[in-house]
PDB file of N, CA, C and O in Angstrom, chain B, residues numbered from 101:
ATOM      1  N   UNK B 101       7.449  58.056-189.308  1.00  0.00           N
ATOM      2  CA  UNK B 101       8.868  57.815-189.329  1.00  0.00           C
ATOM      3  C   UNK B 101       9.563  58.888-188.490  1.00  0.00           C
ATOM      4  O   UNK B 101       9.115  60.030-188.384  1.00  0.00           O
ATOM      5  N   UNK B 102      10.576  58.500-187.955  1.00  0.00           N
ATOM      6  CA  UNK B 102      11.387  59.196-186.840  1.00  0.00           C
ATOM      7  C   UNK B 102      12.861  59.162-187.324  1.00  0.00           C
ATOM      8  O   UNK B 102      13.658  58.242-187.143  1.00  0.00           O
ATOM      9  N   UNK B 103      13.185  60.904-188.289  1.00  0.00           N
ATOM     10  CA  UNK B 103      14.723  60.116-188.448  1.00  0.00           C
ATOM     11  C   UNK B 103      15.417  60.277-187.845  1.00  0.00           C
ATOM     12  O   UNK B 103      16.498  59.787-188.171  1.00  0.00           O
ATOM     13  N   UNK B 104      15.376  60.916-186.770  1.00  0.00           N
ATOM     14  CA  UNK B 104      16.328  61.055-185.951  1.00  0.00           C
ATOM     15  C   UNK B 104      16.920  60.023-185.073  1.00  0.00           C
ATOM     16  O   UNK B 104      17.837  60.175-184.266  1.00  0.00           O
ATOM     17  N   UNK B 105      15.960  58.473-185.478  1.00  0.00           N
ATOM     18  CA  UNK B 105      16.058  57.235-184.825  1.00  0.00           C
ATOM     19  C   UNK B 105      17.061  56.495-185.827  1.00  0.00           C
ATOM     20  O   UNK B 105      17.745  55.569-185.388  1.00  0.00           O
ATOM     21  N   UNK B 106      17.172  56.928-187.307  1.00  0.00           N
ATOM     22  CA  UNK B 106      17.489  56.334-188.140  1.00  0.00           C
ATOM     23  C   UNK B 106      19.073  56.320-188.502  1.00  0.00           C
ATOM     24  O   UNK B 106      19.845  57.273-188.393  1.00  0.00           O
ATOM     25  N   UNK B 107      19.454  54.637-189.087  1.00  0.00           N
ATOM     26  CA  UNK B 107      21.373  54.889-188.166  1.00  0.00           C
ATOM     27  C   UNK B 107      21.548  54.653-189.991  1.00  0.00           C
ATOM     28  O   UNK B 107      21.000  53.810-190.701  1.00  0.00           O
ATOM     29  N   UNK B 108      22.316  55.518-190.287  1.00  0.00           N
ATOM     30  CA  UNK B 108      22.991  55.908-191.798  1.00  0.00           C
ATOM     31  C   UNK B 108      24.434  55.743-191.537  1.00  0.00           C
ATOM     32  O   UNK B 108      25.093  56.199-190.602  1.00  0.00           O
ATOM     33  N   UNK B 109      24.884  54.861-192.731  1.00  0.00           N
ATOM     34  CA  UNK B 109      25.898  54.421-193.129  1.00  0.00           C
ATOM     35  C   UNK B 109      26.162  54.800-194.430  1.00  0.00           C
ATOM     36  O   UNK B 109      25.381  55.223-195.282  1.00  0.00           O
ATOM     37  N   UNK B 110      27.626  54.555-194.500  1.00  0.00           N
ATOM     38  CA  UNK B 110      28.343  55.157-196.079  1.00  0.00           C
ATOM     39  C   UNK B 110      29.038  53.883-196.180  1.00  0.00           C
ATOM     40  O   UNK B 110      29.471  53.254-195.215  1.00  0.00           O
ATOM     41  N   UNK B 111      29.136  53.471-197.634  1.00  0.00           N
ATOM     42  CA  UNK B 111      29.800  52.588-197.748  1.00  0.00           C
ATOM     43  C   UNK B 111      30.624  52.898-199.170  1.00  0.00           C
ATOM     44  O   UNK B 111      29.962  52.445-200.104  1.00  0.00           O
ATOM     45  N   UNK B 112      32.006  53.600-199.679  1.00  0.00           N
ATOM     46  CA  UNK B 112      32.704  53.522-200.929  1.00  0.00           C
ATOM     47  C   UNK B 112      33.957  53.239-201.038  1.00  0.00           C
ATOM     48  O   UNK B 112      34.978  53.299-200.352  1.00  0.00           O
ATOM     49  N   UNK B 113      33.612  52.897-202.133  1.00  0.00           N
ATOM     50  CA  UNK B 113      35.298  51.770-202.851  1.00  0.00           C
ATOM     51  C   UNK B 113      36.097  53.163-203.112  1.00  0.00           C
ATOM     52  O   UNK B 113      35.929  54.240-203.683  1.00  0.00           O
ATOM     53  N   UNK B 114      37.315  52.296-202.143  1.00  0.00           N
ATOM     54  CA  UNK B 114      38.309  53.467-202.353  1.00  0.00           C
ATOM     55  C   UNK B 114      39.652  52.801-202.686  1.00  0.00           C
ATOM     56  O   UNK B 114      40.641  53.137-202.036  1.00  0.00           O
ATOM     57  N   UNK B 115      39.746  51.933-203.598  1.00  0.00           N
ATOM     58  CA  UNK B 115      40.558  50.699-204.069  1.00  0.00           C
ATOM     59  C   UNK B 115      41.247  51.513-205.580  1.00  0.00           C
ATOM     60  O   UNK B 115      40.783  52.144-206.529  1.00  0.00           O
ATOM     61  N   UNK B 116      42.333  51.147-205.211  1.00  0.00           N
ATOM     62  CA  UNK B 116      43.298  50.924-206.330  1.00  0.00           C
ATOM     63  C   UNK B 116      43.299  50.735-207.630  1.00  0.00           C
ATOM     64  O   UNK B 116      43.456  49.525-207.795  1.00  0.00           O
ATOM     65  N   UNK B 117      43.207  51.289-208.685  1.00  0.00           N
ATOM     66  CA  UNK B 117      42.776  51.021-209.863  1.00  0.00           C
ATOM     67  C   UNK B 117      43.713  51.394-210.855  1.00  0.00           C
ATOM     68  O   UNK B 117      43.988  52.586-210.994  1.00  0.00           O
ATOM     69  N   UNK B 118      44.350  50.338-211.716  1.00  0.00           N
ATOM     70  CA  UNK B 118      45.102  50.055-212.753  1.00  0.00           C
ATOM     71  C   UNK B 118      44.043  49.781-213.982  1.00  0.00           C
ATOM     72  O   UNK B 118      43.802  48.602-214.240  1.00  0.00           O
ATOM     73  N   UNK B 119      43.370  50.857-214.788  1.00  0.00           N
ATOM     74  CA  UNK B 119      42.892  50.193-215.971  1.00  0.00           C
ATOM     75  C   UNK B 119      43.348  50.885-217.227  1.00  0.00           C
ATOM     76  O   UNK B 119      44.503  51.290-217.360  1.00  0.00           O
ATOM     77  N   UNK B 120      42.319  51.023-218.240  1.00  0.00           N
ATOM     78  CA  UNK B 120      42.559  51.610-219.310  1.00  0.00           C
ATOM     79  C   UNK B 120      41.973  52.889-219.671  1.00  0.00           C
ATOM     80  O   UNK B 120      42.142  53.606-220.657  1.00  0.00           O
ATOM     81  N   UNK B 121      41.014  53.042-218.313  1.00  0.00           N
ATOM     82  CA  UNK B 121      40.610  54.413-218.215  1.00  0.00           C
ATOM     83  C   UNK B 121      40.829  55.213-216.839  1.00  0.00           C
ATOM     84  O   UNK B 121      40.004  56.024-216.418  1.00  0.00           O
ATOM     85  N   UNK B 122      41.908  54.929-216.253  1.00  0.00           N
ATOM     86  CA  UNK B 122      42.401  55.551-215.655  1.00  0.00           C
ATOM     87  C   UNK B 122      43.485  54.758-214.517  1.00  0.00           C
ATOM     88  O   UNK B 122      43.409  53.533-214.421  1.00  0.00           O
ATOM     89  N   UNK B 123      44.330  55.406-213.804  1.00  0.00           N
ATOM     90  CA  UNK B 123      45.046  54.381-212.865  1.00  0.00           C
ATOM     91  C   UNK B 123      45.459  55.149-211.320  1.00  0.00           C
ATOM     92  O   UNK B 123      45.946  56.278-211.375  1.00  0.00           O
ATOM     93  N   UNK B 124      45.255  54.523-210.026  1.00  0.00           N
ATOM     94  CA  UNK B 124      45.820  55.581-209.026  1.00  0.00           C
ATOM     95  C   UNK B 124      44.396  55.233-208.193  1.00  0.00           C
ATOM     96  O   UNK B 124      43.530  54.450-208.583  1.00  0.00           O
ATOM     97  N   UNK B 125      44.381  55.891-207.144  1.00  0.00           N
ATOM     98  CA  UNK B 125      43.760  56.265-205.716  1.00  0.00           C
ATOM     99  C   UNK B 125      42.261  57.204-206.347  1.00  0.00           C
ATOM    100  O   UNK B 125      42.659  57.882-207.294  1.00  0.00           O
ATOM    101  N   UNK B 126      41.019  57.389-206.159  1.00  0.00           N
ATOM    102  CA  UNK B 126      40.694  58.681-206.562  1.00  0.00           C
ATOM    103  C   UNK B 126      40.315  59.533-205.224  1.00  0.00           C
ATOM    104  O   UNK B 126      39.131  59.691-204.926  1.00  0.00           O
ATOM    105  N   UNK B 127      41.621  60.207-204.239  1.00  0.00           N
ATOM    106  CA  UNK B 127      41.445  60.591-203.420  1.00  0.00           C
ATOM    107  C   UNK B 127      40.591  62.081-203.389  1.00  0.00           C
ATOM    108  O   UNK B 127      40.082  62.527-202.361  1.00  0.00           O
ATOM    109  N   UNK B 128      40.544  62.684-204.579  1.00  0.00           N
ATOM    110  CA  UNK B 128      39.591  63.674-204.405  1.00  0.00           C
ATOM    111  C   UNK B 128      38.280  63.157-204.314  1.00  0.00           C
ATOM    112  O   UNK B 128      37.601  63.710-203.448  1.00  0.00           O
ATOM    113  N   UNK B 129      37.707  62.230-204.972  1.00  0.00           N
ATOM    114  CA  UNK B 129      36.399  61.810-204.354  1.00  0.00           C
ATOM    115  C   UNK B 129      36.075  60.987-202.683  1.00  0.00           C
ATOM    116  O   UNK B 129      35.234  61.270-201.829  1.00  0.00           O
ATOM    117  N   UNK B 130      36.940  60.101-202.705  1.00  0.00           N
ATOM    118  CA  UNK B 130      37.432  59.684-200.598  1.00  0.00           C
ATOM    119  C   UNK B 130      37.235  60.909-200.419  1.00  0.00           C
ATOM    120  O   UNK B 130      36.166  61.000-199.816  1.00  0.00           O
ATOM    121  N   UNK B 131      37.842  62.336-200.679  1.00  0.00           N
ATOM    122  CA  UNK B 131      37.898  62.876-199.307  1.00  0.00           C
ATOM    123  C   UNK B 131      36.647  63.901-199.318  1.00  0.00           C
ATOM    124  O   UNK B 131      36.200  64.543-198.368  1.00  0.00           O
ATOM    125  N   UNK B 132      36.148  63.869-200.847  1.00  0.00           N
ATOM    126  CA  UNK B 132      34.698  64.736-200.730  1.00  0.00           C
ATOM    127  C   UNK B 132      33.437  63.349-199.800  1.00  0.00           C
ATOM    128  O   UNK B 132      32.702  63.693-198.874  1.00  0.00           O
ATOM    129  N   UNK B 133      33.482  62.071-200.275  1.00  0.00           N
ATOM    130  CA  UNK B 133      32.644  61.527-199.770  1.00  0.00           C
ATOM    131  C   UNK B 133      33.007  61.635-198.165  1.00  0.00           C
ATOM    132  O   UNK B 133      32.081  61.618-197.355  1.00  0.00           O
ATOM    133  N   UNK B 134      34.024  61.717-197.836  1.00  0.00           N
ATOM    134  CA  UNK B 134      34.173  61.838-196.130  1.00  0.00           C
ATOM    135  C   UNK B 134      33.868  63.239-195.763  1.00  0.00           C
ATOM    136  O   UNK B 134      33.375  63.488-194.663  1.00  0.00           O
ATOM    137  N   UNK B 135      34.040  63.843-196.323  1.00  0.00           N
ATOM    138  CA  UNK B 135      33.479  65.498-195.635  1.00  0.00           C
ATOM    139  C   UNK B 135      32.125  65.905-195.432  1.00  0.00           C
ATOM    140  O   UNK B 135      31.675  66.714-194.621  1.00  0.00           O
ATOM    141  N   UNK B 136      31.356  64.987-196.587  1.00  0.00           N
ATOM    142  CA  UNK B 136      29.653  64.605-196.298  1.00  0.00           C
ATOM    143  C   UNK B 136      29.147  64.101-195.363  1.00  0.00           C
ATOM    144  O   UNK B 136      28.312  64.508-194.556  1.00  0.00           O
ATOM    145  N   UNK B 137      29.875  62.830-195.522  1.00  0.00           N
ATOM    146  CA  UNK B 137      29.369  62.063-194.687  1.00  0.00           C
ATOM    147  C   UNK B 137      29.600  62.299-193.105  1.00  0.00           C
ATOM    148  O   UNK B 137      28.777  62.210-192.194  1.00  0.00           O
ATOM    149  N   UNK B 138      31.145  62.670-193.051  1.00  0.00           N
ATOM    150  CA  UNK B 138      31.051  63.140-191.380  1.00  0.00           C
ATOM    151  C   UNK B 138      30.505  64.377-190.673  1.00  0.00           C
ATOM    152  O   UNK B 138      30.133  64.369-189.499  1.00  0.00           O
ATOM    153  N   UNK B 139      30.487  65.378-191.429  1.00  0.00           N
ATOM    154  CA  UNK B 139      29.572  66.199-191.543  1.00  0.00           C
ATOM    155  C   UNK B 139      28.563  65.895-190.654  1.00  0.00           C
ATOM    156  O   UNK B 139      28.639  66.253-189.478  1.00  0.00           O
ATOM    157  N   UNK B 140      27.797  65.386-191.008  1.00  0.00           N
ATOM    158  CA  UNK B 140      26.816  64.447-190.303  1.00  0.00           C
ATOM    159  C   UNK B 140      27.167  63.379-189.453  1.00  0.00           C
ATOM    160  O   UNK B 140      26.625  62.274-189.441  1.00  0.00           O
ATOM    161  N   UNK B 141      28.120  63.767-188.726  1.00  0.00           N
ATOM    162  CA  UNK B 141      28.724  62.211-187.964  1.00  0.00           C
ATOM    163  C   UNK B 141      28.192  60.803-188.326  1.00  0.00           C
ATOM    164  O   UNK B 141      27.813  60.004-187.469  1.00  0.00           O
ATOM    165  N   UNK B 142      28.191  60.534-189.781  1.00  0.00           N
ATOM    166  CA  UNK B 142      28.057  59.209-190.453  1.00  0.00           C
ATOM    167  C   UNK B 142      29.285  58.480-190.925  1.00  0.00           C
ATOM    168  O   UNK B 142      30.123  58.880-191.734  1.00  0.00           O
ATOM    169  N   UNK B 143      29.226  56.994-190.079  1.00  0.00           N
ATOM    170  CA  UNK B 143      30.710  56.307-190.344  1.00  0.00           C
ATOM    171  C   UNK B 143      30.823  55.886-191.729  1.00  0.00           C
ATOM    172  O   UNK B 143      29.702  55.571-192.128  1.00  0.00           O
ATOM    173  N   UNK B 144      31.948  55.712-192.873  1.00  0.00           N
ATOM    174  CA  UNK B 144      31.553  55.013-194.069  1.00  0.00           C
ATOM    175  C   UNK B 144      32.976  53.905-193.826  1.00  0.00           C
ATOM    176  O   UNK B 144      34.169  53.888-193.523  1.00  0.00           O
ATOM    177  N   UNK B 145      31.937  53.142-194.175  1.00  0.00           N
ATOM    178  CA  UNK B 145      33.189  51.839-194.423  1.00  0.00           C
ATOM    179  C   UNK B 145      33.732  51.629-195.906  1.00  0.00           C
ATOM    180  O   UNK B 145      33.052  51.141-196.809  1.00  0.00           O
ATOM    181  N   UNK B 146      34.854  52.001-196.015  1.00  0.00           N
ATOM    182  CA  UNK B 146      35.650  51.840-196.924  1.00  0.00           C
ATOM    183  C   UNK B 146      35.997  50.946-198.196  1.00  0.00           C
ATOM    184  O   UNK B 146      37.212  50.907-198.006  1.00  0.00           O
ATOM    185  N   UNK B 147      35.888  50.517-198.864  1.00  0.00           N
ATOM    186  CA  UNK B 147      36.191  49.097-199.624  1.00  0.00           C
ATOM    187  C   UNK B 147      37.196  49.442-199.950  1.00  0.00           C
ATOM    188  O   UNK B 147      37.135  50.574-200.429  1.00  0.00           O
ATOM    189  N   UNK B 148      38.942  48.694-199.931  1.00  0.00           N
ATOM    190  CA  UNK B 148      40.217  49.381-200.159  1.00  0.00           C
ATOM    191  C   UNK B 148      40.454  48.090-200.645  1.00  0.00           C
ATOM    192  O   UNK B 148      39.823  47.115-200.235  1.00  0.00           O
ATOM    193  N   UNK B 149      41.477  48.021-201.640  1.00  0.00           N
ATOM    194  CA  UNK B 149      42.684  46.640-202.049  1.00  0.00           C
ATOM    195  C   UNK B 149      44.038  47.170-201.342  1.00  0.00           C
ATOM    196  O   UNK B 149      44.165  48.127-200.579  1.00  0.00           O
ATOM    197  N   UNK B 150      45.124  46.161-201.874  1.00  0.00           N
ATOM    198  CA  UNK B 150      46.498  45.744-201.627  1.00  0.00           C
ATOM    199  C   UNK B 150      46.974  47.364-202.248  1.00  0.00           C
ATOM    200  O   UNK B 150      48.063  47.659-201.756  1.00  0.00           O
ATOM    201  N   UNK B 151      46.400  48.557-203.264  1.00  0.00           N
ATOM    202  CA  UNK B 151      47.424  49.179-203.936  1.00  0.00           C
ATOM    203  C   UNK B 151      46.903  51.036-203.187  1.00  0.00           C
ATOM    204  O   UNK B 151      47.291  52.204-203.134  1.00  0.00           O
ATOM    205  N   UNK B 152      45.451  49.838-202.626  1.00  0.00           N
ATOM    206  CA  UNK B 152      44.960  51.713-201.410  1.00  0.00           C
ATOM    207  C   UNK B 152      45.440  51.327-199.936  1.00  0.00           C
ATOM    208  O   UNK B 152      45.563  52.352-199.265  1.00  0.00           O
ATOM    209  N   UNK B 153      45.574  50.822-199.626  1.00  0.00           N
ATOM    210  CA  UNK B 153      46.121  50.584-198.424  1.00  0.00           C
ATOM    211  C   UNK B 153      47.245  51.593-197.902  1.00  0.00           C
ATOM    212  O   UNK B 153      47.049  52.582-197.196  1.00  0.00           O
ATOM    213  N   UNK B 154      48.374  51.163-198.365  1.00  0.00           N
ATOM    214  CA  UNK B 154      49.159  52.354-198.366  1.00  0.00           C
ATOM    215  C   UNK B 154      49.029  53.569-198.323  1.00  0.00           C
ATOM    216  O   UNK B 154      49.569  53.997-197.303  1.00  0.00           O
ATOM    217  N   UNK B 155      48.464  54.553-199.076  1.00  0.00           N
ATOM    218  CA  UNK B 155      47.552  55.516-199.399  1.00  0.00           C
ATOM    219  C   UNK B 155      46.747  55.817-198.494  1.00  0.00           C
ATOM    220  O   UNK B 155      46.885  56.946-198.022  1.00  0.00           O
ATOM    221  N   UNK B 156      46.087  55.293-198.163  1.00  0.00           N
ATOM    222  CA  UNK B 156      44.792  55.361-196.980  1.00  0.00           C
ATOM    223  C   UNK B 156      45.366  55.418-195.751  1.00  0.00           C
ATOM    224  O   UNK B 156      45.172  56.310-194.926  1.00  0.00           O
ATOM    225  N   UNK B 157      46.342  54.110-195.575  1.00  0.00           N
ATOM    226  CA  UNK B 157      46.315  54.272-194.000  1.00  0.00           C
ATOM    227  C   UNK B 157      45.662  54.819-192.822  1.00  0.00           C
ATOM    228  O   UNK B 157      44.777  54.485-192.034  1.00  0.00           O
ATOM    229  N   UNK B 158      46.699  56.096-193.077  1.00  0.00           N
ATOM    230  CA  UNK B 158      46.490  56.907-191.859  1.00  0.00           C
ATOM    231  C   UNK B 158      45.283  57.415-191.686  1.00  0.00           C
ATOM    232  O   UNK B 158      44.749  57.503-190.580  1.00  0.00           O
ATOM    233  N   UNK B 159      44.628  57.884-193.051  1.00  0.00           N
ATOM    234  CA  UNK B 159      43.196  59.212-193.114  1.00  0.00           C
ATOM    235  C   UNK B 159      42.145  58.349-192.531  1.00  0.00           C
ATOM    236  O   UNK B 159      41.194  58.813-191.902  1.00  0.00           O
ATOM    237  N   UNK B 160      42.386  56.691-192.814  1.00  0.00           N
ATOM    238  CA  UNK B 160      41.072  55.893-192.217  1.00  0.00           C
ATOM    239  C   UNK B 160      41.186  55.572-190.906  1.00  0.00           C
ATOM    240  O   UNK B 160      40.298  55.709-190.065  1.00  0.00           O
ATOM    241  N   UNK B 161      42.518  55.050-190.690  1.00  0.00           N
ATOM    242  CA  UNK B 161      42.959  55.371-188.918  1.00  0.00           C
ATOM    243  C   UNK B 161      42.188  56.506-188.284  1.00  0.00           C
ATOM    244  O   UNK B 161      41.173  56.407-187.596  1.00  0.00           O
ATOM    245  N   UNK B 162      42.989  57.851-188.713  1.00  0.00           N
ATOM    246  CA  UNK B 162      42.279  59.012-187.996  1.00  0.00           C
ATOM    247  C   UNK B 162      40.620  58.879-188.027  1.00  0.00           C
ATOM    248  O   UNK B 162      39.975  59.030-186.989  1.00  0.00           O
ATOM    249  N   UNK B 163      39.986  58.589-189.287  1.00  0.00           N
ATOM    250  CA  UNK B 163      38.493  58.761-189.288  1.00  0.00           C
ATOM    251  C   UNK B 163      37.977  57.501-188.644  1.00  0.00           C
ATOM    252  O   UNK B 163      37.006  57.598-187.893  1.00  0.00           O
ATOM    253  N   UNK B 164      38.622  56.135-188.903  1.00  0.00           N
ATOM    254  CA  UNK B 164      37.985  55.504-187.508  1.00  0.00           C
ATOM    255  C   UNK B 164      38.110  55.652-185.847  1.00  0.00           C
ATOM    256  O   UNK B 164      37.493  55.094-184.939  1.00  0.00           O
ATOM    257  N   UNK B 165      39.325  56.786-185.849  1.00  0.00           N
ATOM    258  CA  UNK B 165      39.024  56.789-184.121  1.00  0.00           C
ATOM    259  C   UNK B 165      38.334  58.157-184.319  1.00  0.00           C
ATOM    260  O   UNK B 165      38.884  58.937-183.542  1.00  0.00           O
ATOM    261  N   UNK B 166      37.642  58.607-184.823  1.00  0.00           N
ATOM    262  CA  UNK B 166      36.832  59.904-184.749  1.00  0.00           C
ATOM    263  C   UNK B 166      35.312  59.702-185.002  1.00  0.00           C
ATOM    264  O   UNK B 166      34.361  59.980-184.271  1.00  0.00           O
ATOM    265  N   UNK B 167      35.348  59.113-186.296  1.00  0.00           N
ATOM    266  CA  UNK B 167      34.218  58.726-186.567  1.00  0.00           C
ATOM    267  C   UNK B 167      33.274  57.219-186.763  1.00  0.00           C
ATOM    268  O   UNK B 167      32.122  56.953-187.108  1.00  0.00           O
ATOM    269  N   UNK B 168      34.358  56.523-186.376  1.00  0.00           N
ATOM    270  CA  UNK B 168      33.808  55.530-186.600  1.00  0.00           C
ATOM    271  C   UNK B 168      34.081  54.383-187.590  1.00  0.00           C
ATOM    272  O   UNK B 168      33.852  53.207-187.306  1.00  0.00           O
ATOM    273  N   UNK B 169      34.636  54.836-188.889  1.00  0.00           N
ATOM    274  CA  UNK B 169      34.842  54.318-190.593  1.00  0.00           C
ATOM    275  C   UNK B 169      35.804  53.139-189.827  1.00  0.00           C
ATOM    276  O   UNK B 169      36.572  53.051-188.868  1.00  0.00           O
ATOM    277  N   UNK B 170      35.194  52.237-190.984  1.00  0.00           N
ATOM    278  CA  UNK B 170      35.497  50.888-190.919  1.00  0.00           C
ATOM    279  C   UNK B 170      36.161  50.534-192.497  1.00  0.00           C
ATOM    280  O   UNK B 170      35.898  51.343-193.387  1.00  0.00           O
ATOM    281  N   UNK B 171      36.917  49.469-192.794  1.00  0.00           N
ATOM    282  CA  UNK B 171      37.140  48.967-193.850  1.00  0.00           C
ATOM    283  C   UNK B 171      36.571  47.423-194.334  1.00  0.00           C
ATOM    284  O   UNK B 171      36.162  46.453-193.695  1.00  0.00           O
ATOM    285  N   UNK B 172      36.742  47.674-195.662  1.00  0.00           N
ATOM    286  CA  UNK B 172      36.230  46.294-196.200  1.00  0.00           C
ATOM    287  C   UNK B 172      37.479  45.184-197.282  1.00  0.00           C
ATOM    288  O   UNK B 172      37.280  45.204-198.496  1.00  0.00           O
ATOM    289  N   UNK B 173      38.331  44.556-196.893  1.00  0.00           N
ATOM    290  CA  UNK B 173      39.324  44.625-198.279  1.00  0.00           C
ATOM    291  C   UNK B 173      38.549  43.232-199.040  1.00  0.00           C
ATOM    292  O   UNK B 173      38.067  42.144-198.724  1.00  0.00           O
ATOM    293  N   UNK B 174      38.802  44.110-200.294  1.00  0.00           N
ATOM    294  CA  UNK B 174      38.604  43.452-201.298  1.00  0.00           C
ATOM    295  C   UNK B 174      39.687  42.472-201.975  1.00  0.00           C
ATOM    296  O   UNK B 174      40.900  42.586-202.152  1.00  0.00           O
ATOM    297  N   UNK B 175      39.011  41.739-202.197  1.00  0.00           N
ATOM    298  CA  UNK B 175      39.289  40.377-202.788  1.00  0.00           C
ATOM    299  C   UNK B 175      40.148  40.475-204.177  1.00  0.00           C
ATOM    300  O   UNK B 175      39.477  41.025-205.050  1.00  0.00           O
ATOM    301  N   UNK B 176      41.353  40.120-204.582  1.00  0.00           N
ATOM    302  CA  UNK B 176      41.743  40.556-206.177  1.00  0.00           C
ATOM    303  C   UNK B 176      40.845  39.007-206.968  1.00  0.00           C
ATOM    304  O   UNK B 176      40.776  37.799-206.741  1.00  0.00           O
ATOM    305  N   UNK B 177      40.274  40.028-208.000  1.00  0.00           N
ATOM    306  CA  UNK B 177      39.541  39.165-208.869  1.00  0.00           C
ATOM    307  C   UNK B 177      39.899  39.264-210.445  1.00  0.00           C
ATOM    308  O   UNK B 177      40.611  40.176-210.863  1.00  0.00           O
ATOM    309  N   UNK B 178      39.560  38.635-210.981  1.00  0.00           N
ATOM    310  CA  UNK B 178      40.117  38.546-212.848  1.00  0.00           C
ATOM    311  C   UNK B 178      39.039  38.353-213.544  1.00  0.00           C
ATOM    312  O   UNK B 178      37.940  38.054-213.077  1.00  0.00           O
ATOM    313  N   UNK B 179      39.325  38.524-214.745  1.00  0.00           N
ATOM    314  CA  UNK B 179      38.032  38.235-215.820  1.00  0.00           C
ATOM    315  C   UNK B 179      37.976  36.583-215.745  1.00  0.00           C
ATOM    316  O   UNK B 179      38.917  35.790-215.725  1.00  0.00           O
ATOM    317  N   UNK B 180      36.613  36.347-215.712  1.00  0.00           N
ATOM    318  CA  UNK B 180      36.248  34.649-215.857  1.00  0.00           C
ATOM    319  C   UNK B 180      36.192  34.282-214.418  1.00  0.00           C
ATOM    320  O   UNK B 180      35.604  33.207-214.297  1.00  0.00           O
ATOM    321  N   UNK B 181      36.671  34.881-213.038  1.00  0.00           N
ATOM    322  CA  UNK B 181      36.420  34.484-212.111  1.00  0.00           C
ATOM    323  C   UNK B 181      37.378  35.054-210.897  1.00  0.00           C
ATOM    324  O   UNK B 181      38.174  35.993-210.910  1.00  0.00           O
ATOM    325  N   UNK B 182      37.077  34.308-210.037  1.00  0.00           N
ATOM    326  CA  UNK B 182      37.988  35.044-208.763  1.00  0.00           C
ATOM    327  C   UNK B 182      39.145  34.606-208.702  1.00  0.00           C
ATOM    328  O   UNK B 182      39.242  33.425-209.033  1.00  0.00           O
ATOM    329  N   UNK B 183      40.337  35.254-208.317  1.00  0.00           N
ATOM    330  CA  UNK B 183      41.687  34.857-208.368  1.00  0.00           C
ATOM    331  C   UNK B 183      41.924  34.288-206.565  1.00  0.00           C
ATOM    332  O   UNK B 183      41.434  34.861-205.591  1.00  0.00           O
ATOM    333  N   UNK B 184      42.901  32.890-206.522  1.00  0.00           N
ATOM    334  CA  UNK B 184      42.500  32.894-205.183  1.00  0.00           C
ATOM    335  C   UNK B 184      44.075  32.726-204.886  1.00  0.00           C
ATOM    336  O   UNK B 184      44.480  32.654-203.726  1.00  0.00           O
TER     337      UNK B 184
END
């Protein structure tokens, strides 16, 4: 094996969360998982909703024209099934 051949990706949910154990952004973990990962010039694609968006914007702007990071938006879903 050759890792220096080997192409590493990050991929974390950085979505919006209204529950009963907690509510808000958890931007201290976004910005520890991005300091790892670019570190290592590794792109992570994002998973964000409608309530990180805002929030995010810019930091994923800047880290996709630097590094690469991509987004994923997620879908709003409900108990019993997907909301469409």
């Amino acid at each position: 094996m050759k890792p220096e051949r080997l192409i590493y990706t990050f991929v974390s949910y950085a979505a919006h969360y209204d529950a009963d154990w907690g509510k808000g952004v958890a931007l201290d973990g976004i910005e520890r998982t991005a300091e790892l990962a670019h570190k290592y010039a590794i792109p992570v694609t994002w998973i964000v909703n409608r309530g990180s968006i805002p929030v995010l914007r810019e930091r994923i702007g800047e880290w996709h024209a630097t590094y690469g990071d991509d987004v994923i938006l997620q879908c709003p879903f409900r108990r019993g099934g997907w909301l469409l």
